[in-house]
Each structure stands twice: as structure tokens, then as C-alpha cells.
C-alpha positions in Angstrom: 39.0 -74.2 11.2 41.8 -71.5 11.4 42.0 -68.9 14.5 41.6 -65.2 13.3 45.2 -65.1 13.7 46.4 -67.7 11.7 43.6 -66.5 9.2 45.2 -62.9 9.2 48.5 -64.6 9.1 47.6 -66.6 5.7 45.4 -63.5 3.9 48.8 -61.5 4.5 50.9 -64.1 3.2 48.6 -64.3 0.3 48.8 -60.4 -0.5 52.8 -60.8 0.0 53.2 -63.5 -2.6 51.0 -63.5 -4.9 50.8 -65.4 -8.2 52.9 -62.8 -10.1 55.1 -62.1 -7.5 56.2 -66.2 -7.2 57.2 -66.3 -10.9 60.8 -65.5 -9.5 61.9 -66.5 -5.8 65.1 -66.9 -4.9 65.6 -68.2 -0.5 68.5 -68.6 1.6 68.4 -70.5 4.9 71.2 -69.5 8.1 73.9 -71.6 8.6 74.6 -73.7 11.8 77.2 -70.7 12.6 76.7 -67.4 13.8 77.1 -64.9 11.1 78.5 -61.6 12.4 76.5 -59.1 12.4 78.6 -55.5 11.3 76.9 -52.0 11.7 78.4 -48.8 10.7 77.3 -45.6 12.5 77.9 -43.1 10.0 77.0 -39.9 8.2 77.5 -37.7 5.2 78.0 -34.8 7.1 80.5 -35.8 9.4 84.1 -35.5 7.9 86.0 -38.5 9.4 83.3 -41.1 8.2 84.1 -41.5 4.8 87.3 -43.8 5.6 85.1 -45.9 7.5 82.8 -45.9 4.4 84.9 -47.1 2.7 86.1 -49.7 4.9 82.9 -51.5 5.0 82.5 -51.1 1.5 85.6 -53.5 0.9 84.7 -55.9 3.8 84.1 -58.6 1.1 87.4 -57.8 -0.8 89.1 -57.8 2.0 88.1 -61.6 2.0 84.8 -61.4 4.9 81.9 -63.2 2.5 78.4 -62.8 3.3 78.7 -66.0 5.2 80.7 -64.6 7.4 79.3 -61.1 8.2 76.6 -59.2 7.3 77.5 -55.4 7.1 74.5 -52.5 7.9 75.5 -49.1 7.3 73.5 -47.1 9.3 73.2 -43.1 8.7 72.3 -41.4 11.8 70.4 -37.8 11.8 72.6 -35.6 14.7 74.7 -34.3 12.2 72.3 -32.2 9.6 72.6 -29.5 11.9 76.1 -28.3 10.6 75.2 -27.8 6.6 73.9 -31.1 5.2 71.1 -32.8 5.4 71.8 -36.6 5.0 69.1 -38.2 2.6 69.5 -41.9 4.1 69.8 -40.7 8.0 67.2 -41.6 10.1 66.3 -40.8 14.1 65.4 -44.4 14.7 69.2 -45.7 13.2 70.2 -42.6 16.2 67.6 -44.1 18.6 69.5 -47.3 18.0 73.1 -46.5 18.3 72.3 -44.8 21.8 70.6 -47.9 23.0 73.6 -49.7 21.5 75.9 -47.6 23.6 73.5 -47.4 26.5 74.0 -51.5 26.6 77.9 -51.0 27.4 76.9 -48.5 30.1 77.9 -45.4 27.6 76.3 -42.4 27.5 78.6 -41.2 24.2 77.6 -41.5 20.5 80.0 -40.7 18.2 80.5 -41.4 13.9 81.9 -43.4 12.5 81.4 -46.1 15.3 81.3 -49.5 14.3 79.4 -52.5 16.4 80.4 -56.4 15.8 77.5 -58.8 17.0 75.4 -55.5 19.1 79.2 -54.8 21.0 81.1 -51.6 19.7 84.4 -52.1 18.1 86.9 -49.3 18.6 89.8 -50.7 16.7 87.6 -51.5 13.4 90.3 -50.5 11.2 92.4 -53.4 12.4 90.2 -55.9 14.8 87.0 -56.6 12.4 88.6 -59.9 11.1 89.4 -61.3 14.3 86.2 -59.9 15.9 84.1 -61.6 13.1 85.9 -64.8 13.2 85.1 -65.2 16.8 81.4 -64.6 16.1 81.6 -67.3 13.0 83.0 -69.9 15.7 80.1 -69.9 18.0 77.4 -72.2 17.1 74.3 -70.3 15.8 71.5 -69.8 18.7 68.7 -68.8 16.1 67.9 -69.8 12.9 66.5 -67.8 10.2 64.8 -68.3 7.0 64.6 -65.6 3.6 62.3 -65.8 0.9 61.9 -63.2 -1.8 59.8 -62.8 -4.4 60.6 -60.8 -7.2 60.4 -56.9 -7.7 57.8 -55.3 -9.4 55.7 -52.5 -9.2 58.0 -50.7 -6.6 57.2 -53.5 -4.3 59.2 -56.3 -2.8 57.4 -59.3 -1.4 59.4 -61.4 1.3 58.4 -63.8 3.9 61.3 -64.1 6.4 60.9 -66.8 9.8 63.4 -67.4 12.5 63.3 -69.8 15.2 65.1 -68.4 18.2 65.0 -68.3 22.1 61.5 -66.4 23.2 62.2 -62.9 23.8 64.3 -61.9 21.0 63.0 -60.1 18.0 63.4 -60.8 14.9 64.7 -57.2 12.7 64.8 -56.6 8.4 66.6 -54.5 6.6 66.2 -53.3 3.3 69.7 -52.7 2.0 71.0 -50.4 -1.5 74.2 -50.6 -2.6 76.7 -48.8 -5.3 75.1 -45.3 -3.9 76.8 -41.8 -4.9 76.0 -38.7 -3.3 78.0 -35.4 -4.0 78.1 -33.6 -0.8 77.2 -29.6 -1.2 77.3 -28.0 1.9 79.1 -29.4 5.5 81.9 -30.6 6.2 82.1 -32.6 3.2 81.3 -30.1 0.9 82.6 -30.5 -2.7 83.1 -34.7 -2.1 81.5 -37.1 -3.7 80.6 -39.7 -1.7 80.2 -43.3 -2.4 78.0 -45.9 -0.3 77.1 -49.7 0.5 75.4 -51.7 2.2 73.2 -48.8 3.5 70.0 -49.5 5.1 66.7 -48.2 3.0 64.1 -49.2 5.2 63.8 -51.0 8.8 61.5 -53.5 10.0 61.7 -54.0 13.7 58.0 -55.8 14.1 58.7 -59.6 15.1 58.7 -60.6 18.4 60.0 -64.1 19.2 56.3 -65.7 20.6 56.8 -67.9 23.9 57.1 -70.9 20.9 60.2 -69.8 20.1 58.8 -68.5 16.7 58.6 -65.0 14.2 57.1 -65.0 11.3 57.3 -61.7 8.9 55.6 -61.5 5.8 56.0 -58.0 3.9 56.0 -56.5 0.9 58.7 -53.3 1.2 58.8 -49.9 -0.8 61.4 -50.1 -3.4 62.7 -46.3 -2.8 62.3 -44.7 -5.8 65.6 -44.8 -8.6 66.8 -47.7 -6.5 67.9 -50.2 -8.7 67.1 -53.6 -7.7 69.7 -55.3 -8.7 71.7 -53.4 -6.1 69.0 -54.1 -3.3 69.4 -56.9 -0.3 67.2 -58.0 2.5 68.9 -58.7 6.0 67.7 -59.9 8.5 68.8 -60.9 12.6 67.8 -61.9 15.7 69.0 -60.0 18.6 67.8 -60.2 22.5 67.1 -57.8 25.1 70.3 -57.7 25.7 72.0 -56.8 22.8 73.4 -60.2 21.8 73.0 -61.1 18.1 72.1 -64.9 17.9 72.1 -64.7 14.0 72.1 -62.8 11.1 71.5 -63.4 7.4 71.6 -61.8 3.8 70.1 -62.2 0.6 70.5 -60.2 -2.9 67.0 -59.4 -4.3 66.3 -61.8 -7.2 67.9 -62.1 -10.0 70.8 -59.7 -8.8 
């Protein structure tokens, strides 16, 4: 007979995939290297971001797969103040970056900063291949595991597991891609301003148990005129500490 948790455990799996939603799945497993975990600190109302927008948006022309890093671009909200309000900022992404910072004994926040495996990256511009390839040569220290179902209904259903050193937790991403915004106000005013890779929606709910286990099943919020063919999950494992044992990406169906 099942414990009430594993019974709460399987009824949610159940409402996450169900029938309709398993007609299309697509899944992705981690490699036995660590993928390098990129994030971007950015905004739309701060004037010297857009080049590092950019920057991340050609990570993969640049010749970085999604084997090798996964990018997050992360708006944060302490910039609205000064004429724009930033549609995809968010405190917790701010909350984030300062406990980021607070990690490498830093009590500045700044856009657009740029983190590689939870340690900031001053020289981004020049030092992300290098930085990445040092992360891709260390044997992975977690393992993690994406399933997706298909969209439909404004709902994603995906089951992601890791296996990872107790004490971590396990974090999802929703991310969009091929975003435009035209900037009205600020101190982009009159720009239009393109976007990847940024992050929808944030799960941050999975504690590694004392098994060295996590197990999230979900169905996210597709945000509304997203198209889903320019949606990805991501998902990571990262400790107390800030280290980033692995990280993972996976286009939405059918994408």
C-alpha cells in the first residue's frame, strides 16, 4: 500500500500527464559532463545591457551548443524606477543575483552581470568560452532527467528528476525566445529590443531529500502570446553554496 506521499506524489503525476497530454513527449537525459550553467543579469531599462543581450543571444553561433551551456537571461526589477517598467523583470531574479553576489562576499549588483556555473564573470565579452569549457571538463556531480508533454490548453506538463548530493535543490525554468519589445520611455527609449533565452517562469521547489533524490512534476502557465515553439524548460542543481553540479535544456515539443 502506498504512503500518503508517494500517493500525493502519483495523483500529481497523474494530473501532470495525462492521457492527452502523453500523445507528444519529447525527454532529454544530462550527460556525464557538467553543462555550464550561463545567467545574464539584465534589464530593458538599463542602457548598457543590450550588448550583453545580444551576446547571449549568439552564444550558440558563436559555436557553445546546448550541450555545452545553458544560457538564463534573467531581468531584474531595480531599474523600473527610471522610466520603464520591464515586463519580464521579476524581484525574486533581484533576490537571486544579490545572493549570487552575496556568495563572492559582494555587496554590489550591477546589469548586465553575467554568472558562469553560480560564479560571476566580469570579462564575459571575452572569457565565456574558456569559462564554459572548464565547466564542460569536470565530470557531472548530479544527474538530471526532462520529460515534457505536449502544450495545450496554455498548460505545459513536465516531470523533471535529478539525482544529486542531499542538500542541493533542484531549480526550472520556463524559457521564451525570439522576444521583441520596443522600449518607450528610459533610457532606452525609442529601441527596439530583441530577447532570448529569457526566463518566463521559475520553479525553485525541489529539495534534494537525504536519498539523494528530487522529483518535480508540474504543469507551467504558458504566458499568454507565447508561442511554443519558441518555449524551453531548464533545469539545474545547485548547492548551498552556489556551485552548479548540472544543468540541462530541452525545446518544448515539437519545436
Amino acid at each position: 500500500m502506498a504512503t500518503p506521499h508517494r500517493a500525493v506524489l502519483v495523483t500529481l503525476l497523474a494530473c501532470a500527464f495525462s492521457s492527452a497530454a502523453l500523445a507528444q513527449t519529447c525527454s532529454k537525459q544530462s550527460p556525464a559532463h557538467t553543462v555550464a550553467l550561463l545567467e545574464l543579469y539584465t534589464s530593458e531599462g538599463c542602457s548598457s545591457c543590450p550588448p550583453a543581450d545580444r551576446f547571449v543571444s549568439r552564444l550558440q553561433a558563436s559555436g557553445l551548443s546546448a550541450e555545452q551551456v545553458v544560457p538564463l537571461a534573467l531581468h531584474v526589477d531595480y531599474w523600473d524606477y527610471i522610466g520603464w517598467k520591464d515586463l519580464f523583470a521579476r524581484r525574486e531574479f533581484t533576490e537571486r543575483q544579490r545572493w549570487l553576489s552575496a556568495l563572492a562576499n559582494s555587496r554590489t549588483i550591477y546589469t548586465p552581470e553575467i554568472f558562469v556555473a553560480g560564479k560571476e564573470l566580469r570579462n564575459w565579452s571575452g572569457g565565456v568560452p574558456a569559462a564554459v569549457k572548464r565547466i564542460n571538463d569536470m565530470p557531472a556531480r548530479a544527474s538530471i532527467g526532462l520529460r515534457l508533454g505536449a502544450a495545450a490548453d496554455g498548460k505545459l506538463p513536465l516531470e523533471v528528476t535529478a539525482s544529486a548530493p542531499p542538500g542541493g535543490k533542484l531549480y526550472v525554468a520556463l524559457v521564451e525566445n525570439g522576444i521583441t519589445t520596443d522600449v518607450r520611455a528610459g533610457e532606452n527609449r525609442g529601441t527596439q529590443l530583441r530577447h532570448d533565452h529569457v526566463v518566463r517562469d521559475w520553479i525553485a521547489a525541489a529539495p534534494v531529500s537525504a536519498a539523494g533524490k528530487a522529483v518535480l512534476p508540474r504543469a507551467l502557465t504558458i504566458p499568454a502570446g507565447a508561442d511554443p515553439k519558441r518555449l524551453a524548460v531548464a533545469a539545474f542543481v545547485q548547492n548551498d553554496g552556489g556551485e552548479v553540479l548540472q544543468a540541462l535544456s530541452l525545446p518544448v515539443c515539437g519545436a
